[in-house]
C-alpha positions in Angstrom: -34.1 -46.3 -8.7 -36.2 -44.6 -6.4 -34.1 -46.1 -3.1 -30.8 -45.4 -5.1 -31.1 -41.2 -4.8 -32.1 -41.3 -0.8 -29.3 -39.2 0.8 -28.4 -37.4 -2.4 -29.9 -33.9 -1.3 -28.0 -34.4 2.1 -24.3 -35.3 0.7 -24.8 -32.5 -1.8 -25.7 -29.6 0.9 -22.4 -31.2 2.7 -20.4 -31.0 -0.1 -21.8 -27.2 -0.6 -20.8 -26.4 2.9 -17.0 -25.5 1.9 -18.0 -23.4 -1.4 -20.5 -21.2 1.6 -17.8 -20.7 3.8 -15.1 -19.5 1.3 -17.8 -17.1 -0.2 -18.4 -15.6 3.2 -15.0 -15.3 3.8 -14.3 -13.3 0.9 -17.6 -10.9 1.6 -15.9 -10.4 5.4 -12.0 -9.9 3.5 -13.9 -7.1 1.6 -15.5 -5.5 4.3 -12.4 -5.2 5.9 -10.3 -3.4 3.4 -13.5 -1.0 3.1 -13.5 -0.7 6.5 -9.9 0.2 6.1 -9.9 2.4 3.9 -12.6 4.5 5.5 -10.0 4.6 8.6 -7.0 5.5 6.4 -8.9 8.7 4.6 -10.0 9.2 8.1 -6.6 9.5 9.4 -5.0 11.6 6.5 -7.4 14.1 7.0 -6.9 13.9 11.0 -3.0 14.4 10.0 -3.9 17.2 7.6 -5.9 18.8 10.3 -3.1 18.7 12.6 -0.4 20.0 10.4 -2.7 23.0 9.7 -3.2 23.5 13.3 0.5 23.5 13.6 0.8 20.4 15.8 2.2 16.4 14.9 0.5 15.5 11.5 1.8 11.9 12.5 0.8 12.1 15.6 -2.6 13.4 14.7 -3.1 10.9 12.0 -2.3 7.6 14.7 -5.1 9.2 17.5 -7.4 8.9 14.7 -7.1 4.8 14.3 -8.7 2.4 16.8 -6.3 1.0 18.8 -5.9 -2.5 16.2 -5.1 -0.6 13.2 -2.4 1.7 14.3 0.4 -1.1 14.3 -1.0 -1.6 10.5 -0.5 1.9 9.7 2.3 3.6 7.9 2.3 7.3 7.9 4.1 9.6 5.7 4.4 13.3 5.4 5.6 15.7 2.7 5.5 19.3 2.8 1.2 20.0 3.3 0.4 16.6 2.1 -0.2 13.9 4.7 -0.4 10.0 3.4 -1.9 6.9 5.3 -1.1 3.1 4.0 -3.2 0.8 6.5 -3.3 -3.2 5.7 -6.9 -4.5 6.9 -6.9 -7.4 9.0 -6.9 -10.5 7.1 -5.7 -14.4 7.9 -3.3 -14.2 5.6 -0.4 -11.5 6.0 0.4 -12.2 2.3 -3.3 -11.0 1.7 -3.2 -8.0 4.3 -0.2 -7.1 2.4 -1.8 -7.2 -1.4 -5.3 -5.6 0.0 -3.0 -2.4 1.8 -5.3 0.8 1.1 -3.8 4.3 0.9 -5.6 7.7 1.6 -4.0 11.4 1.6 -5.0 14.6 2.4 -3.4 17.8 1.8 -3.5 21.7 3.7 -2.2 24.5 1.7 1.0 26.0 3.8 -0.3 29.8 5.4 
């Protein structure tokens, strides 16, 4: 019996090996939509800023992304209110598309 279980420990850590990396895929997935949505709220209030300053809110809201996320970005503005939709980067689009964050900021008009 003893001879029987040699390997056991070894074919079970192997078989554990795809359960690991799915569970530290998931952790890095929800890093990146925090991560995004700390950029988005970011943004907004960029855009706000830059309304209330009297320049391009959109504009404003865009210089405020890195460089990967501003083709991600959708940016909307309405009267004082300035909205940001960012999709984090994912492996999946389908995914990107369900994890989208949203942020908005608002300026009262002078």
């Amino acid at each position: 019996m003893r001879y029987g279980a040699r390997g056991q420990a070894t074919i079970e850590a192997i078989a554990l090996v795809p359960v690991i990396v799915a569970v530290g895929l998931g952790i890095l997935q929800l890093l990146a939509v925090g991560h995004a949505s700390v950029l988005a709220a970011n943004a907004a209030e960029a855009g706000a800023l830059a309304l209330a300053a009297g320049a391009d809110a959109r504009a404003g809201a865009r210089q405020a992304l890195p460089g990967w996320s501003r083709a991600r970005a959708r940016v909307e503005v309405h009267g004082g209110r300035v909205a940001v939709r960012l999709r984090p980067p994912s492996p999946l689009r389908a995914l990107a598309e369900g994890l989208e964050v949203s942020a908005a900021a608002s300026v009262e008009p002078p």
